[in-house]
C-alpha atoms as one frame of an Amber mdcrd trajectory, in Angstrom:
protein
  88.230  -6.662  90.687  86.679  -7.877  94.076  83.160  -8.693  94.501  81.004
  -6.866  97.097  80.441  -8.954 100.104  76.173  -9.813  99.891  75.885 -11.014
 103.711  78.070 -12.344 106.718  77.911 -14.947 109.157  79.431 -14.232 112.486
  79.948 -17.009 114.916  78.442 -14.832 117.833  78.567 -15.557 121.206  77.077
 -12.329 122.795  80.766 -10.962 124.256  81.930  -7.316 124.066  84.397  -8.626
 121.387  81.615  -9.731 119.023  79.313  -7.169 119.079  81.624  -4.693 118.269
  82.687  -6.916 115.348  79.453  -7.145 114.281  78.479  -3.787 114.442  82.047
  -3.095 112.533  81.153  -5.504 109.748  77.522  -4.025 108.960  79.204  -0.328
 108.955  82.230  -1.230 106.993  80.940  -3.976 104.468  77.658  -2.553 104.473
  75.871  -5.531 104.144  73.996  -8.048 106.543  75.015  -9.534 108.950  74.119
 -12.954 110.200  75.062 -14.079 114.054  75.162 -17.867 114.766  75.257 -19.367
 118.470  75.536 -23.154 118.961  75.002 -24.286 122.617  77.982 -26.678 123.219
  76.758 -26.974 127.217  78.767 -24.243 127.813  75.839 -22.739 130.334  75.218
 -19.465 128.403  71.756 -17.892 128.973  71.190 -18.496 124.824  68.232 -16.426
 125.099  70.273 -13.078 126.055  72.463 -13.674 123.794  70.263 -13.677 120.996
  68.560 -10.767 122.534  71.750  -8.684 122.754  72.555  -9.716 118.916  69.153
  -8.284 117.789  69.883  -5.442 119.866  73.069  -4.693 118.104  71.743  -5.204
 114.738  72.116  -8.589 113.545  69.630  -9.423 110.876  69.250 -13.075 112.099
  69.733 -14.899 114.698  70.107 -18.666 113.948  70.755 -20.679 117.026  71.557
 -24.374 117.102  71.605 -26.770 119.798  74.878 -29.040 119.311  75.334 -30.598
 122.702  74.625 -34.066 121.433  76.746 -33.563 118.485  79.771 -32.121 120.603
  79.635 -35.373 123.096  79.182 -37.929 120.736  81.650 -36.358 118.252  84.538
 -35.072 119.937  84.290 -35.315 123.991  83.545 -39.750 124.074  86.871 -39.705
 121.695  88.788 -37.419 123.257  87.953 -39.501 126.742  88.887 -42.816 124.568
C-alpha cells in the first residue's frame, strides 16, 4: 500500500517546462506544491520568477541566494 504524497518540492526555475510540471503535480497528486529557486549567478530576474510560480499556483515560494556557496564550493575547485 503506498502512502499519499502530503506536499512537493519542485526545483523551479520559472521555464515553460516547470510550470507545466508544477501545475501537473498539484492536479495529479493533489497536494501542494512547493517551488524552490537558488540564484547560482546565473542572471535570472529572481523576482519574475517567483512571480510566475505564484501565478501558476505554487503554494510557496522559497528562494535562496547560493552564489557564495556555488564559488567557494565547486567553481575555486573546479579552477584548481
Amino acid at each position: 500500500m503506498t502512502e499519499k504524497i502530503k506536499k512537493i518540492v519542485l526545483a523551479y526555475s520559472g521555464g515553460l517546462d516547470k510550470s507545466v510540471i508544477l501545475s501537473w503535480l498539484m492536479e495529479n497528486y493533489q497536494c501542494p506544491v512547493i517551488a524552490f529557486s537558488a540564484d547560482l549567478g546565473q542572471g535570472d530576474d529572481m523576482v519574475a520568477v517567483k512571480e510566475k510560480a505564484i501565478q501558476t499556483g505554487a503554494e510557496e515560494v522559497i528562494m535562496e541566494d547560493l552564489r557564495e556557496e556555488f564559488v567557494g564550493d565547486f567553481v575555486w575547485p573546479a579552477l584548481r
